[in-house]
KOLNUKE-605224 format. One line per field, with one value per atom (N, C-alpha, C): atom name; chain; x negated, y, z negated. Coordinates in steps of 0.1 Angstrom, whole numbers. Layout:
N
at = (CA,...) .
ch = (A,...) .
east = (X,...) .
north = (Y,...) .
up = (Z,...) .
This chain:
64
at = (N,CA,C,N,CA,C,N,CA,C,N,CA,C,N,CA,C,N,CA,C,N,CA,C,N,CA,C,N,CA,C,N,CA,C,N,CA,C,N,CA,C,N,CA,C,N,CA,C,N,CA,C,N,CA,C,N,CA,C,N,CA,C,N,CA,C,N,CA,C,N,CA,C,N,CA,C,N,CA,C,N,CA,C,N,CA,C,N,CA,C,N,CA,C,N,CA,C,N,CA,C,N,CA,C,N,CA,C,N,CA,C,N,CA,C,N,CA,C,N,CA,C,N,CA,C,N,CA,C,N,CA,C,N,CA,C,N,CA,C,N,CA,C,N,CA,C,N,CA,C,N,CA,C,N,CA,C,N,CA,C,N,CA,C,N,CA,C,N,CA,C,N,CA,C,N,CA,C,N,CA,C,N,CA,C,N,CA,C,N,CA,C,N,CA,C,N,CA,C,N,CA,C,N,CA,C,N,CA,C,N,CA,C,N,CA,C,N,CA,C,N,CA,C) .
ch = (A,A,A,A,A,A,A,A,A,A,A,A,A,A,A,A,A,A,A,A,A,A,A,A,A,A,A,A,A,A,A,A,A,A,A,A,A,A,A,A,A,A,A,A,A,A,A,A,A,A,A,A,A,A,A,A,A,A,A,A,A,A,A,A,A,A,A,A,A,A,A,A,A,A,A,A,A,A,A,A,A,A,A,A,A,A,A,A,A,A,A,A,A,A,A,A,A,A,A,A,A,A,A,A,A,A,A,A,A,A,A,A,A,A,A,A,A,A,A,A,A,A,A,A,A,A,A,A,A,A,A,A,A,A,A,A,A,A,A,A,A,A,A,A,A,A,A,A,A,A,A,A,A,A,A,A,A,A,A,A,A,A,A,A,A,A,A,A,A,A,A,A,A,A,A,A,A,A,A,A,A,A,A,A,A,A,A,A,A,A,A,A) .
east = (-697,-690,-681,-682,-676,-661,-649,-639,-635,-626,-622,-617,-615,-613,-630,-634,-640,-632,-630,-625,-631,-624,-625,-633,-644,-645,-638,-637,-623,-626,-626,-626,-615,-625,-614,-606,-597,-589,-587,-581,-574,-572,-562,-556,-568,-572,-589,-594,-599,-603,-596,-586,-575,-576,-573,-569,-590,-595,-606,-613,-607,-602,-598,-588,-573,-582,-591,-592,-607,-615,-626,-623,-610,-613,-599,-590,-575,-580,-591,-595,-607,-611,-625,-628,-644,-646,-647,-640,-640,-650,-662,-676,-670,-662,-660,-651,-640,-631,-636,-641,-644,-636,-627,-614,-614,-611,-604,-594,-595,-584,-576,-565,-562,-567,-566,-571,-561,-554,-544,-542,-525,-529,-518,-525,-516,-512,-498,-491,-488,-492,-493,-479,-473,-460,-464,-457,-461,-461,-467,-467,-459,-453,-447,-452,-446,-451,-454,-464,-468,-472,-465,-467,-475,-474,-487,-486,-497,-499,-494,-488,-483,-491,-494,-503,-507,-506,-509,-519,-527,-538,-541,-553,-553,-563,-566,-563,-585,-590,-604,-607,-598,-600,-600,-607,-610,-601,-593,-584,-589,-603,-609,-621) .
north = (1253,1240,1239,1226,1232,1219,1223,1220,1210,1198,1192,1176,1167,1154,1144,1136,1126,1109,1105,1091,1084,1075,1062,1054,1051,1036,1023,1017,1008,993,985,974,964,954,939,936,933,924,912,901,887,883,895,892,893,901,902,887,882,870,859,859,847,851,858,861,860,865,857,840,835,820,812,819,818,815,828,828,818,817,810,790,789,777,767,777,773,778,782,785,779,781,776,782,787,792,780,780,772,780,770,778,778,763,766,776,785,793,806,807,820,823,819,818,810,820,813,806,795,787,780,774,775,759,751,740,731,722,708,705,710,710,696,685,677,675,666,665,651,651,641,637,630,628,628,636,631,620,614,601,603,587,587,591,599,601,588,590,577,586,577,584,582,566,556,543,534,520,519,507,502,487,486,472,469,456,452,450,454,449,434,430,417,416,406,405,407,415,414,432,435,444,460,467,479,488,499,508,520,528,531,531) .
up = (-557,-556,-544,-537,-522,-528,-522,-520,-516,-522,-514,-525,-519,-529,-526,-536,-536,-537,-526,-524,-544,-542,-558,-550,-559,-551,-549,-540,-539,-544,-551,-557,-545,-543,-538,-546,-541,-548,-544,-552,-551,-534,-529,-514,-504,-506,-498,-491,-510,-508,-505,-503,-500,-483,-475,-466,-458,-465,-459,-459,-468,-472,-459,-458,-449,-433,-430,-419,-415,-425,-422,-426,-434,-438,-429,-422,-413,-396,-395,-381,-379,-365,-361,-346,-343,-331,-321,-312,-296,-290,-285,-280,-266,-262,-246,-243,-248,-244,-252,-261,-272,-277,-284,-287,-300,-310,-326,-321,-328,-326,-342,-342,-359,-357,-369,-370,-373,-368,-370,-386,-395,-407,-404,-404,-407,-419,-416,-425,-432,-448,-456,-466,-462,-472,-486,-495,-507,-515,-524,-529,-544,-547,-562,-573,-576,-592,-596,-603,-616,-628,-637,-652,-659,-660,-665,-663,-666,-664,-682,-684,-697,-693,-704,-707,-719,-728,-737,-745,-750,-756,-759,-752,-753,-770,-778,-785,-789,-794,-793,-781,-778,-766,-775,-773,-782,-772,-776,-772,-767,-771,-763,-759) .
């Protein structure tokens, strides 16, 4: 028996796939320069909460 350690096999994790996420879905190849470039995350103000519409049943109108 010859000497020495056998490595674990290594299992991905979570951060792997995020960070490959990261790089294919926030970047993009520029064919004219060859150059990754990141992609314009613009910015969307958030909108009001809404809770619900309140409204009456009109009278003959089934509830669901």
């Amino acid at each position: 028996m010859e000497k020495g350690f056998v490595t674990a096999t290594r299992v991905p994790d979570i951060f792997e796939d995020k960070t490959l996420m990261s790089r294919t879905h926030n970047t993009y190849f520029n064919k004219d320069t060859g150059q990754v470039m990141p992609v314009a995350n613009e910015y969307t103000p958030p909108k009001p909460h809404k809770f619900r519409d309140e409204f009456e049943l009109e009278p003959g109108m089934k509830d669901f």
